[in-house]
N, C-alpha and C positions, 0 to 999 in steps of 0.2 A: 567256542564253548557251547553248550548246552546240557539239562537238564537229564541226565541218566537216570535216578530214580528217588524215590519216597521211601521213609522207612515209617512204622508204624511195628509200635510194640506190642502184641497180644496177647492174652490171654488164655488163650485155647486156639493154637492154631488150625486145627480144621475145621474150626466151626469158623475162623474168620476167613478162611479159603472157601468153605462152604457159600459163606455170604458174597465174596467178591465174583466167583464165578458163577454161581446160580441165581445171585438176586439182580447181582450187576453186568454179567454176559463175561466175564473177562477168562482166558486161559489160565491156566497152572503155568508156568513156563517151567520152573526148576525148583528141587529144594535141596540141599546141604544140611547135613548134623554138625555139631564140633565137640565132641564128649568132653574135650579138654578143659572147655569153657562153657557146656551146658547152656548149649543153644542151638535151635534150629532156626532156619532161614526158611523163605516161601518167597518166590517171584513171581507174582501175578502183572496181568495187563491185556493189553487189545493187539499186543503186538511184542516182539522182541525187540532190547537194541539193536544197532544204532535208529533205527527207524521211526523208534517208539521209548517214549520213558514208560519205568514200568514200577509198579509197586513192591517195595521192598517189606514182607510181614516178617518180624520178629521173634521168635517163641523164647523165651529163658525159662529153662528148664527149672520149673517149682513156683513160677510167680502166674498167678491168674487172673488178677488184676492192677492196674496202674492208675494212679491219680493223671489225667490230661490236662491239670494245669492251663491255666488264663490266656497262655500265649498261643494254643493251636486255632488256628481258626477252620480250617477244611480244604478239602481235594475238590477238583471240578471236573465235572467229564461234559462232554457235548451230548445231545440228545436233538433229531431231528425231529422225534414229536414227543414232548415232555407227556405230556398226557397217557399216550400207550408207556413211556417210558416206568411213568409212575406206579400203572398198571398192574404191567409187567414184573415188576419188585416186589408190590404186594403180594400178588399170586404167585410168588416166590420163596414168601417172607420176610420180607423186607419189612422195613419200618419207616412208611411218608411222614416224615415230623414236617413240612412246611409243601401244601398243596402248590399244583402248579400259578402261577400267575405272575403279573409283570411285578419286576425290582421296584422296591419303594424308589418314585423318582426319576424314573426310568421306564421303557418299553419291552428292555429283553423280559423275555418269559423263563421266571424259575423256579426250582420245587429242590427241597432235602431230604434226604434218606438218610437214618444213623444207620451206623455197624453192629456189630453186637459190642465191641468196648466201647461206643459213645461215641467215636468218630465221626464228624459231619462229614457228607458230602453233598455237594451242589453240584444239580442238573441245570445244565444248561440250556435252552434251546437252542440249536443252530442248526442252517443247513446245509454242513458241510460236508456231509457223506460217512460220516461214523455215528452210528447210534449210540444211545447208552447200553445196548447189549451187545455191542463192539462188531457187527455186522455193518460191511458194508453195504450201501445203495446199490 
């Protein structure tokens, strides 16, 4: 078993595609309408399945914002150097809600970016050969 993908309900979906591949390096993979049910789908990610989980954006057609409730806590991507990572996002438009530095308690080094619905995400530092702008080494 493994992890296929994340869904995440928006508000505006091109402006939250906007965000994931411009601020955060990730592809468009695919998107779907369903009239029936007044919704469109958005596949974003670093990569396609099986290879790769990938972000699943939600549009419901008429709603533009949603309460995120107490229980999300946030997505994590790797970043081999948090620092240009964070940079990189600003000069994007991103939004660094928590500067690079180590976890309280800890050595890993990490930094926040919200989305435009408030979604957190957490940079990671690693050096495992995918950036946060989804480039490999």
């Amino acid at each position: 078993m493994r992890i296929l993908h994340t869904m995440l309900r928006v508000g505006d979906l091109q402006r939250s595609i906007d965000f994931y591949t411009k601020v955060l390096g990730m592809t468009l993979l695919r998107t779907s309408d369903n009239a029936e049910y007044k919704y469109t789908l958005a596949f974003v990610g670093y990569g396609s399945n099986p290879e790769h989980a990938e972000l699943e954006l939600t549009y419901n057609w008429g709603v533009d914002k949603y309460e995120l409730g107490s229980a999300y806590g946030h997505l994590a991507i790797s970043a081999d150097d948090i620092v240009a990572a964070c940079d990189a996002a600003r000069a994007n438009g991103g939004n660094v809600t928590r500067e690079p530095g180590p976890v309280k308690g800890g050595s890993t080094v990490i930094a926040f970016v919200t989305d435009p619905d408030g979604y957190k995400i957490e940079l990671i530092e690693r050096k495992d050969g995918v950036r946060a702008n989804g480039l490999n080494e």
